[in-house]
N, C-alpha and C positions, 0 to 999 in steps of 0.2 A: 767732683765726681757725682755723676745722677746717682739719685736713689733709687734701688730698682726693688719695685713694688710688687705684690702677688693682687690681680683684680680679683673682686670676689664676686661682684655683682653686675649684671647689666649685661655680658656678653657672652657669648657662646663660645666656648674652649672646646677643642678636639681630647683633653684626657682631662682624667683628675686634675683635682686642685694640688693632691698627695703630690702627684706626678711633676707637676708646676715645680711645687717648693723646692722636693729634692733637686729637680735638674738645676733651679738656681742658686741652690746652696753650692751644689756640687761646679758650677763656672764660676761663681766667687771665691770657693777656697784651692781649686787650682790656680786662679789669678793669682790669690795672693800668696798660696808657697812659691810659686814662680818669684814674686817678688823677696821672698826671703831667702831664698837661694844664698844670698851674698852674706846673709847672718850663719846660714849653716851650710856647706854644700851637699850636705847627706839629702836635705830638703830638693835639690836642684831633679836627684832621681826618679821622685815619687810620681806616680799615675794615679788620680783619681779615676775609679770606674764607676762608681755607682754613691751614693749617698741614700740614705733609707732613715727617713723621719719621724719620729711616730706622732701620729694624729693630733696631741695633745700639744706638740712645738717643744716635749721637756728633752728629749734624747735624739740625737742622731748619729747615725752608723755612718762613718766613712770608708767605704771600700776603696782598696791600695792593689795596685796589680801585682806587688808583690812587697811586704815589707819586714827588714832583718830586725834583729834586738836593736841594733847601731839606731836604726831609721824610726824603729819606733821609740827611743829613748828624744832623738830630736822633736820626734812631734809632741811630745808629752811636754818638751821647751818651750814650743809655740802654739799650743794648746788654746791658753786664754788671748793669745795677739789673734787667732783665726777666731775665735767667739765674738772680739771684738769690731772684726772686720766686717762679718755677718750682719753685727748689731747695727751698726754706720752703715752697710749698704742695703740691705733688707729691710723690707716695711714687714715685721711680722708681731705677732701676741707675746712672742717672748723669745729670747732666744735660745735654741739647745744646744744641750751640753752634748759637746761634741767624745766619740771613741771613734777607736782608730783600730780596723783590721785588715787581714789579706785578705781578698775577692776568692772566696772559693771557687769560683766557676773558672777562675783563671787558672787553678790549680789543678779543674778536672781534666780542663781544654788541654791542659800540658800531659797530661795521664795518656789520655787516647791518643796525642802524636805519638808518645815514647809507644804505645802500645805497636802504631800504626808502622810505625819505623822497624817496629822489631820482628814484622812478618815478611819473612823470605820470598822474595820474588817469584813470581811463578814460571818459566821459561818458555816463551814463545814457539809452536809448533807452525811449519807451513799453513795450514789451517785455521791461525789467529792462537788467541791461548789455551793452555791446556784444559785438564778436564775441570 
């Protein structure tokens, strides 16, 4: 498997570097819960949405589009097999220690539909809609 590297120097990138890391931390450890699926199938559910690194390489957030007790007891199992995957496919300073939460913003997006859903239709008059 190639090593996939973060370039630091020499070329012009359209975002951060911050930005870089996350997005390939975050295709590596969907790869590879994909691939453990068969070790746990609670793992087969999960959606990564966002990964958030911090500057230093020592911590990073994993956001889960939505994750139970069940689901986070499994990742807590494969915890150090994802750090290690990182380490083996990532050229970085160090590797960080990964936490694992649910994507608030998936939580809000789910608020406003329930909100959106729960406002009664307005009833069409000959003239288009009401007032």
């Amino acid at each position: 498997m190639a090593r996939r590297g973060i370039r630091t120097g020499g070329g012009h990138h359209t975002y951060p570097r911050s930005a870089r890391v996350n997005e390939i931390l975050r295709e590596v450890l969907a790869d590879q819960l994909e691939r453990m699926e068969d070790l746990d199938e609670r793992l087969g559910l999960l959606t990564i949405t966002a990964v958030q690194c911090e500057p230093d390489l020592r911590h990073a957030l994993v956001l889960l589009s939505s994750m139970t007790e069940d689901e986070e007891a499994a990742l807590a199992g494969v915890r150090v097999r994802l750090q290690a995957a990182i380490s083996r496919q990532v050229r970085l300073k160090r590797t960080p220690l990964l936490r694992f939460a649910a994507d608030p913003a998936v939580a809000a997006g789910q608020r406003i539909e329930d909100i959106l859903r729960s406002i009664p239709e307005v009833p069409e008059g000959p003239d288009g809609p009401g007032p």
